[in-house]
ROVEXMAR-894651 format. One record per residue (C-alpha): residue number from 1; z, y, x; residue in three letters. Coordinates in Angstrom, 1 decimal. Each point is the difference from the previous one (the first is absolute). Example, Ala and Ser with C-alpha at 12.3 -4.5 7.8 and 13.67 -1.06 7.14 Angstrom:
<sites>
  seq      pz      py      px  type
    1     7.8    -4.5    12.3   ALA
    2    -0.7     3.4     1.4   SER
</sites>
This chain:
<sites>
  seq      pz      py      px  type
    1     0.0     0.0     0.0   UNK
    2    -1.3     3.5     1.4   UNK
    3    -0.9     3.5    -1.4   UNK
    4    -3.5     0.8     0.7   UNK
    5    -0.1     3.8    -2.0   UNK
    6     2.1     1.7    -2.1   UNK
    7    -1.0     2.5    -3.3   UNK
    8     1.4     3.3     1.8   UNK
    9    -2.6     1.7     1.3   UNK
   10     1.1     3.1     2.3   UNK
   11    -1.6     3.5    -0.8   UNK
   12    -0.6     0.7     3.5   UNK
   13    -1.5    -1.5     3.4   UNK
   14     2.5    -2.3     1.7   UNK
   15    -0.9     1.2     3.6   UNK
   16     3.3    -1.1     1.6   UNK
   17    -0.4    -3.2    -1.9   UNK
   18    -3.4    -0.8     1.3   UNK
   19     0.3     1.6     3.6   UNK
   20     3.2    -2.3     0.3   UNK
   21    -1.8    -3.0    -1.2   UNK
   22    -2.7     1.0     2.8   UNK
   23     2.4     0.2     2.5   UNK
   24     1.7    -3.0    -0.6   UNK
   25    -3.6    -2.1     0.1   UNK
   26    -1.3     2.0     3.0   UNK
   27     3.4    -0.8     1.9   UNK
   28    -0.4    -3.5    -1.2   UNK
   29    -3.6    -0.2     1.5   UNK
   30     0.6     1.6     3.4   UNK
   31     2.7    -3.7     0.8   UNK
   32    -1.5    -2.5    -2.4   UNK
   33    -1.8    -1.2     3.1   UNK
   34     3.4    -1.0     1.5   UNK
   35     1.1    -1.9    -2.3   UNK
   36    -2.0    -3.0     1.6   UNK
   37     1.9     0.6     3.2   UNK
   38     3.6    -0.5    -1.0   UNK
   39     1.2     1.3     3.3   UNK
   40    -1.7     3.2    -0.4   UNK
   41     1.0     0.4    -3.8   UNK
   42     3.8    -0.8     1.2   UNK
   43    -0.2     2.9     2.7   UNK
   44    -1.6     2.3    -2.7   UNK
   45     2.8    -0.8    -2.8   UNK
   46     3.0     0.5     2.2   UNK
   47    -1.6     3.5     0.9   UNK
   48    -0.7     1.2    -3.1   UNK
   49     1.9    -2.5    -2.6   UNK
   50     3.3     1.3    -1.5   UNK
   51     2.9    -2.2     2.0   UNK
   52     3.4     0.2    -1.3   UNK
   53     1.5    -0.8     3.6   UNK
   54    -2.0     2.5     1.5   UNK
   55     1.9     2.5    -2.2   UNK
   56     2.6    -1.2     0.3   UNK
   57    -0.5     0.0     3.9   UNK
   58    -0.7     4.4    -0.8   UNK
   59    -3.7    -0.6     0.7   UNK
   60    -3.5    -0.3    -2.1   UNK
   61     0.9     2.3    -2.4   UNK
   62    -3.7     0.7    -0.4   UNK
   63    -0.4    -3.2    -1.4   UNK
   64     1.8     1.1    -3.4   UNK
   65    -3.0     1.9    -0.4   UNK
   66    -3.0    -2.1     1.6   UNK
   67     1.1    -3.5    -1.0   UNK
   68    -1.6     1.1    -3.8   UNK
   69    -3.3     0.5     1.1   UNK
   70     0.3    -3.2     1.4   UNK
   71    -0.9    -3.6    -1.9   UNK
   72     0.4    -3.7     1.1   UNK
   73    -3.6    -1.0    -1.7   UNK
   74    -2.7     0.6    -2.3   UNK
   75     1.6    -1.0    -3.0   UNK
   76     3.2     1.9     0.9   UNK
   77    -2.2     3.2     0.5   UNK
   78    -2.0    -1.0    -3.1   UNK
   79     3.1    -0.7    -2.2   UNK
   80     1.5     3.4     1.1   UNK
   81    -2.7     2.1    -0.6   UNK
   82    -0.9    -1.3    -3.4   UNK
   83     3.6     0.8    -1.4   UNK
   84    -0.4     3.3     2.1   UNK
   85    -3.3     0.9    -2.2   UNK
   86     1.3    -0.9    -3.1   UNK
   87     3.2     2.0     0.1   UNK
   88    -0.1     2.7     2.6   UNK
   89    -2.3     2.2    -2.0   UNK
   90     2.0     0.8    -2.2   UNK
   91     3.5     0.8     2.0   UNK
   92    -3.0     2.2     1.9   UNK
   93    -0.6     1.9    -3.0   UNK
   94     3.5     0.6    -1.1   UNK
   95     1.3     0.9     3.4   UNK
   96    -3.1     1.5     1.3   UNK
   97    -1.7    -0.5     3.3   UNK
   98     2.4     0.8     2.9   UNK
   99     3.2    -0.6    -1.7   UNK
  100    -1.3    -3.5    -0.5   UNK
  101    -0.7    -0.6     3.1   UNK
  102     3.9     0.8     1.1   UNK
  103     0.6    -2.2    -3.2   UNK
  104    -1.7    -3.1     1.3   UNK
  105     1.0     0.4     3.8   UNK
  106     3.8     0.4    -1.1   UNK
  107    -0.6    -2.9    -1.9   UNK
  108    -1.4    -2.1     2.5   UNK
  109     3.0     1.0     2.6   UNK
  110     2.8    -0.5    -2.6   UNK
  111    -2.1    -3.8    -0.5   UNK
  112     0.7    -0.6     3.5   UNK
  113     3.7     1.5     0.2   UNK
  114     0.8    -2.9    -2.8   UNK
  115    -1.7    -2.5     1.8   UNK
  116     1.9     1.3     3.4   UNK
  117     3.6     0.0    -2.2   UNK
  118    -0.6    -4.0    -0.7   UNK
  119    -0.8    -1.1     3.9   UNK
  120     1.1     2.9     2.0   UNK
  121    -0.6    -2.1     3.2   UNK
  122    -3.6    -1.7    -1.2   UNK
  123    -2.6    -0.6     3.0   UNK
  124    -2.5    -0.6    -2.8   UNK
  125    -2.8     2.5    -0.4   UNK
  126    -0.4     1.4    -3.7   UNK
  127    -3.7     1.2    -0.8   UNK
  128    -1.4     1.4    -3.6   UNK
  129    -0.4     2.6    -2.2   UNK
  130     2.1    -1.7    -2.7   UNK
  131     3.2     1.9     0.3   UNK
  132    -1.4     3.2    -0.1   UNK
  133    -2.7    -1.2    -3.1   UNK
  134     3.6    -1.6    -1.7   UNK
  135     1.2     3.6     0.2   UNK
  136    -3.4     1.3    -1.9   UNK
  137     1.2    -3.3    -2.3   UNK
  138     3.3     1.3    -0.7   UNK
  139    -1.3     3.5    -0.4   UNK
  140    -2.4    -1.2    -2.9   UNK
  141     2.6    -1.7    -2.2   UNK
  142     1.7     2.7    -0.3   UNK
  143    -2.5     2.5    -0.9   UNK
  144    -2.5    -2.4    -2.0   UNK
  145     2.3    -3.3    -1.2   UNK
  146    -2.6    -0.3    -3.1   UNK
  147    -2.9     0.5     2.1   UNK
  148    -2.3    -2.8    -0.7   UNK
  149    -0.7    -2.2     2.8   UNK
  150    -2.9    -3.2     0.6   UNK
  151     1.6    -2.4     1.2   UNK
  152    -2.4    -3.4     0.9   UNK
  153     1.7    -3.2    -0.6   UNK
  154    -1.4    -3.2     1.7   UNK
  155     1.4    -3.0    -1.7   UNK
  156    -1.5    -3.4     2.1   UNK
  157    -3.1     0.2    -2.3   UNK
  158    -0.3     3.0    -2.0   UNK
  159    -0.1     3.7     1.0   UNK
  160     0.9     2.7    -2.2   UNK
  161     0.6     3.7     0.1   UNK
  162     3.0     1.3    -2.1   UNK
  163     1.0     3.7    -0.1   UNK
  164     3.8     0.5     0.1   UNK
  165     2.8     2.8    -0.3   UNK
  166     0.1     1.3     3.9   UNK
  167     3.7    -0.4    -0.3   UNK
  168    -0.1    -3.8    -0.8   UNK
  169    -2.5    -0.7     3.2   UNK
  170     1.6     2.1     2.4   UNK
  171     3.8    -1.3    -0.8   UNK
  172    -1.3    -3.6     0.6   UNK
  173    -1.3     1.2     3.0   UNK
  174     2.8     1.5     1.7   UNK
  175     2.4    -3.3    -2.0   UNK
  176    -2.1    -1.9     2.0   UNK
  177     0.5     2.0     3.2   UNK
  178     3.6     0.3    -0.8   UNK
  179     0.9    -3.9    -0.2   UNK
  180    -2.8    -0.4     3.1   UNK
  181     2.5     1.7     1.9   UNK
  182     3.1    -1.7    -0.6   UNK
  183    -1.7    -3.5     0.5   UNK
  184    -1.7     1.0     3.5   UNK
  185     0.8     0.3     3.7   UNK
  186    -1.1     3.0     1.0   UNK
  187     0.6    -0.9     3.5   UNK
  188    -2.7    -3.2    -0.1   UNK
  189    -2.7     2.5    -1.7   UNK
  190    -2.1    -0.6    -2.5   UNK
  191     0.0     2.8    -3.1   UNK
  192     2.2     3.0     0.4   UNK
  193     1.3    -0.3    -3.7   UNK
  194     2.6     3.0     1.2   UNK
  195    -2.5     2.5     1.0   UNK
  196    -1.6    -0.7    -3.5   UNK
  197     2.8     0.3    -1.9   UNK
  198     1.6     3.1     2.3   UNK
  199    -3.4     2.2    -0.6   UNK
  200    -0.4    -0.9    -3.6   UNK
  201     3.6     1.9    -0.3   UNK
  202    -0.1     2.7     2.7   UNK
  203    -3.5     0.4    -1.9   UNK
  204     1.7    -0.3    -3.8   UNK
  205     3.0     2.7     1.3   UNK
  206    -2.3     2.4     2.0   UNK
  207    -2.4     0.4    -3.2   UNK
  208     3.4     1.4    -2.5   UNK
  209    -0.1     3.3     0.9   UNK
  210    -3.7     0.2    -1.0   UNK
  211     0.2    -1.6    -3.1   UNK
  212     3.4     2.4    -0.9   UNK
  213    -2.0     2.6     0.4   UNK
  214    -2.9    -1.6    -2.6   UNK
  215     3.1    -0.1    -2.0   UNK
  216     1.6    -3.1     0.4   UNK
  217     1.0    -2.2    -2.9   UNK
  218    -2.0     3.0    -2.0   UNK
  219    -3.5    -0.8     1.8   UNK
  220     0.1    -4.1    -1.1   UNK
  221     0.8     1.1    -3.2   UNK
  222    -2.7     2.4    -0.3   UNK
  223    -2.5    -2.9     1.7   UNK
  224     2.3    -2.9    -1.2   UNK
  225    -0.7    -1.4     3.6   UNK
  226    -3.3     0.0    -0.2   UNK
  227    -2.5     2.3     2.3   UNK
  228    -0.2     4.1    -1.3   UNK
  229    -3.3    -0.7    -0.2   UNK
  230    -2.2    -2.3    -1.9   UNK
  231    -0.2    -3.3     1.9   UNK
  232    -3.0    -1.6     1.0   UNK
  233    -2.2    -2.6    -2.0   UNK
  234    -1.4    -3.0     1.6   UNK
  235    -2.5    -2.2    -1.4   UNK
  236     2.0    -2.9    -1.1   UNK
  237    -0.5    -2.7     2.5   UNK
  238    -1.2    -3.5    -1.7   UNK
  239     0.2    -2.3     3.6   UNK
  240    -0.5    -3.5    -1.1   UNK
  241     2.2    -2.8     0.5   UNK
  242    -0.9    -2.8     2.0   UNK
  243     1.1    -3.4    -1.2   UNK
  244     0.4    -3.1     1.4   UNK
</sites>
């Protein structure tokens, strides 16, 4: 299960949106032919990757910044920049251009201060744009909970596309992240469930005083959740099933 779009469409360009999705695959690019050579990917990660021991240690501090342009594949990058797409535009919009930016950088080092608070002493190198896109996450729950969002369900032989309150898809998302983190090791890598669920709150929290000034309680009353705008209309999808 995965959102693909979502029925809010923003009323102005998302530059920082795309430029950040550009930088991310353009960083991607100029080391994807490392990752053949695991020595030389290594090396690169333990530059550039955020570390928790090398904080700890009062070094790297770059990396708080550098390690979310960063991504360990090309589903990773893919994955990140979808739910990127789908909900940066509109945090864009509200915020406007350069105080979204700030928004999602915050984010992304509050993501990676959580991660930090869980394995202070970590050698393992954290990579991604996820903590910083769980802050956009957090950010559009609370301004658009009725938003309606696509989400595509794969069931072992049948596909089908369902569109669903934002609220209910992005609270299974961070649930998920939430009991992700209790169950791993974030010393023997894998997912950083913390960062996920860190940015979606650092990203939740930092987006209040914007919607108090939209009025608060007063501005999902007068949308009922929903967009202040008309949402978009899709073409309802028929994708067959395929039986057995």
């Amino acid at each position: 299960m995965f959102p693909i779009r979502d029925h809010n469409p923003s009323g102005r360009t998302p530059y920082v949106t795309y430029g950040l999705m550009a930088a991310n695959i353009l960083i991607f690019l100029s080391y994807a032919g490392m990752m053949s050579d695991a020595r030389a990917i290594n090396a690169f990660y333990i530059e550039w990757a955020f570390i928790p021991a090398r904080i700890s240690a009062g070094e790297g501090y770059y990396t708080l910044v550098s390690s979310m342009f960063l991504h360990g594949g090309w589903m990773h990058l893919a994955g990140n920049m979808l739910f990127l797409y789908i909900f940066g535009d509109n945090i864009e919009d509200e915020m406007g251009h350069g105080p979204y930016l700030g928004f999602y950088l915050l984010t992304g080092v509050a993501a990676a201060l959580a991660q930090y608070v869980v394995a202070p002493f970590s050698g393992v190198p954290t990579v991604g744009a996820s903590g910083a896109i769980a802050g956009v996450m957090g950010g559009y729950l609370l301004m658009f909970p009725k938003a309606k969002v696509d989400i595509l369900i794969i069931f072992i032989v049948f596909f089908r596309i369902f569109p669903i309150p934002a609220w209910v898809m992005l609270m299974l998302w961070f649930g998920m992240q939430f009991i992700g983190g209790l169950g791993a090791n974030p010393d023997a890598g894998g997912v950083a469930y913390w960062a996920h669920a860190g940015g979606f709150v650092a990203g939740l929290v930092f987006v209040v005083p914007l919607w108090l000034r939209r009025g608060g309680t007063v501005f999902w009353s007068r949308t009922h959740g929903h967009p202040p705008h008309p949402e978009a209309q899709y073409v309802r999808s028929r994708i067959p099933k395929v039986r057995r």
